[in-house]
Structures are given as structure tokens and as C-alpha cells.
C-alpha positions in Angstrom: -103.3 -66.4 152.2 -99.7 -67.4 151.3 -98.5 -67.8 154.5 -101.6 -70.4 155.4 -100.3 -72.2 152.3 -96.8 -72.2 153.2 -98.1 -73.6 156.0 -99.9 -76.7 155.0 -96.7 -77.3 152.8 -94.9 -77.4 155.8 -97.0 -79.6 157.7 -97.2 -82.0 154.6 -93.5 -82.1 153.9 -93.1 -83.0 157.8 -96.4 -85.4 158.4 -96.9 -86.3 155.4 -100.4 -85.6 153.2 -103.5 -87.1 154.6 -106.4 -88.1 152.1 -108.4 -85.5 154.1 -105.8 -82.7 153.6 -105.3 -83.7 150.3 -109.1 -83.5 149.7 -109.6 -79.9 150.9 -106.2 -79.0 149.4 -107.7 -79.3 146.3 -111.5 -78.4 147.5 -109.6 -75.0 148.0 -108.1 -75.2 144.5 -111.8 -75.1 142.8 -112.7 -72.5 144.8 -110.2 -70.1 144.2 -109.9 -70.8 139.9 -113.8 -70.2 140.4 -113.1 -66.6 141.8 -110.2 -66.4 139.4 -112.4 -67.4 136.3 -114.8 -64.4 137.2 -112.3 -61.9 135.7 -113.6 -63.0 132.3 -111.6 -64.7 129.2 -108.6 -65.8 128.5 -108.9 -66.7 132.2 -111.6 -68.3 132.5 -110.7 -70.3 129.6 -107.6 -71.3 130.9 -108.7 -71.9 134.3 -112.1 -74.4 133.0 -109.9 -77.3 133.2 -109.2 -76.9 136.6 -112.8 -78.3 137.8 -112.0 -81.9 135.7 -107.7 -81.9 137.2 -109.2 -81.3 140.8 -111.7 -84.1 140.1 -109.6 -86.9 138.4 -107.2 -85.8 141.3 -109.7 -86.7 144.1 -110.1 -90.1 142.0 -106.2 -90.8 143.0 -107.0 -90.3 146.7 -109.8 -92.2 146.6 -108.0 -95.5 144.6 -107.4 -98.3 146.7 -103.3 -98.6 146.8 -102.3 -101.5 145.9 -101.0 -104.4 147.9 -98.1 -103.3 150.4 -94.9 -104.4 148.8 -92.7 -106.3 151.8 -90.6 -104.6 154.4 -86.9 -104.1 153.6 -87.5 -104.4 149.4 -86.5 -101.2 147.1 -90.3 -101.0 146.7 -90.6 -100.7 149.8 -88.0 -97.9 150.2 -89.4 -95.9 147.1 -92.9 -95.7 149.4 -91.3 -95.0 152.4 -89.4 -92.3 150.0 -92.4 -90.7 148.3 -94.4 -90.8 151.4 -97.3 -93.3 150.1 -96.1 -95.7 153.6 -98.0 -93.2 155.3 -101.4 -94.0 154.2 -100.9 -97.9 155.3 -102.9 -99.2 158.2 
């Protein structure tokens, strides 16, 4: 199971993260603090926020971005930079 994560990180630092991978990213995320959180407390108590972080998480990917800043600014560069250019049409 590590080495398929190491995976996807490697993908997403080279291509970038699609709202799709994103999505079951963190799809896989509830799943496995679910299995986790059947050992019992403290870990399920810990691991009860995950459900409402994965979910306010998916409402990031689903926000509208905001209007493209124009080519050649520093906004521009910091998108290019942190990868958000990527989800432009």
C-alpha cells in the first residue's frame, strides 16, 4: 500500500493533481481512518474528524477558481508555481 501511494505522489508532483485524483485521494483517506477507527478509543476519537477535513476538502475542489489572473503577472507565476494553472481550461 505505500508503494501505490508513493506512486500517486509521483504522478501528482509530475502531472500535477486532477480534481478526480484529488477526489479519490481523499475517498481513500475516509476509508482507511474508518478501518483505523475500528481499533477502538483514543483512535477512533482522534481519527472522527477525519470524515468533516475530507469533506470540507472536497468543498475546495469543487469551488469555482477564481478569475485567471493575466499571463506574464507574479499572479500568474505563483499559479503556474503551485500548480493551480493546471486546472484552467
Amino acid at each position: 500500500m505505500t508503494d501505490a501511494a508513493i506512486a500517486v505522489l509521483d504522478t501528482a508532483a509530475e502531472q500535477g493533481w486532477s480534481p478526480t485524483a484529488a477526489s479519490d485521494t481523499l475517498q481513500v483517506i475516509d476509508v482507511l481512518a474508518v478501518a483505523l477507527a475500528q481499533r477502538g478509543s483514543p483512535m477512533a476519537d482522534v481519527l472522527d474528524q477525519v470524515p468533516a477535513l475530507t469533506a470540507a476538502a472536497r468543498d475546495v475542489l469543487s469551488a469555482p477558481l477564481p478569475p485567471a489572473p493575466r499571463r506574464g503577472t507574479a499572479a500568474a507565476r505563483r499559479e503556474e508555481a503551485d500548480g493551480i494553472a493546471a486546472y484552467r481550461a
